[in-house]
N, C-alpha and C positions, 0 to 999 in steps of 0.2 A: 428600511431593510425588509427585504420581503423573508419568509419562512418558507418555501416549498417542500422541505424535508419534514416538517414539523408535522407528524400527525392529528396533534392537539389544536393546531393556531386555528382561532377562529372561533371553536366552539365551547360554549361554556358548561361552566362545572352541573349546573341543573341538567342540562343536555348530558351529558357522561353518567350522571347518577339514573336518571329516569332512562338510558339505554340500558346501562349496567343490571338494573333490575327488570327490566323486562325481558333481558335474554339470561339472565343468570337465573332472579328472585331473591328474596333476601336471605334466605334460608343460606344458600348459597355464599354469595357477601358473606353474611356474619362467621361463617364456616372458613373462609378463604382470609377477608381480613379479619380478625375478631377485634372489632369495636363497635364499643355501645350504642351508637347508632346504628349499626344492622343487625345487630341481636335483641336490643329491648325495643318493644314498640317501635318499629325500622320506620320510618318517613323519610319522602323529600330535601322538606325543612328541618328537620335536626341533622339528617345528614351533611346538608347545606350550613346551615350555622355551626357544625363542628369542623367539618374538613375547611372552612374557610377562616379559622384560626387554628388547625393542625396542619401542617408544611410536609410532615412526615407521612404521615393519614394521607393528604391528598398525592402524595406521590407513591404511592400503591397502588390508590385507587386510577389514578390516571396510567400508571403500569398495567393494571388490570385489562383497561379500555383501551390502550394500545393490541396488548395482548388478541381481547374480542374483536380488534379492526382485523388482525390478520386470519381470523376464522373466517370469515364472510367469502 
């Protein structure tokens, strides 16, 4: 089953986060979503190891980046 509609298919969540922050910054993020990953000490990897055991966290964050595809 292909996805053509899917703005998401294909690319991954490292991919989304390290976009998200270099057109946003963290500052940004933790202001937008507030979770402890882009507020304390914001990284990569902790945002990667939280959002990929929060469901709800990453469907924000992937709203977000949906979001920043239609600025472009």
């Amino acid at each position: 089953m292909e996805q053509k509609n899917n703005p998401l298919h294909g690319i991954k969540l490292q991919q989304i986060i390290t976009e998200l922050e270099a057109y946003y910054g963290w500052e940004y993020l933790g202001n937008t979503i507030p979770i402890r990953c882009f507020t304390h000490n914001p990284s990569i990897k902790s945002s990667l190891k939280f959002l990929r055991r929060t469901p709800w966290a990453r469907t924000k964050v992937e709203n977000l980046y949906v979001h920043m595809l239609g600025k472009y």
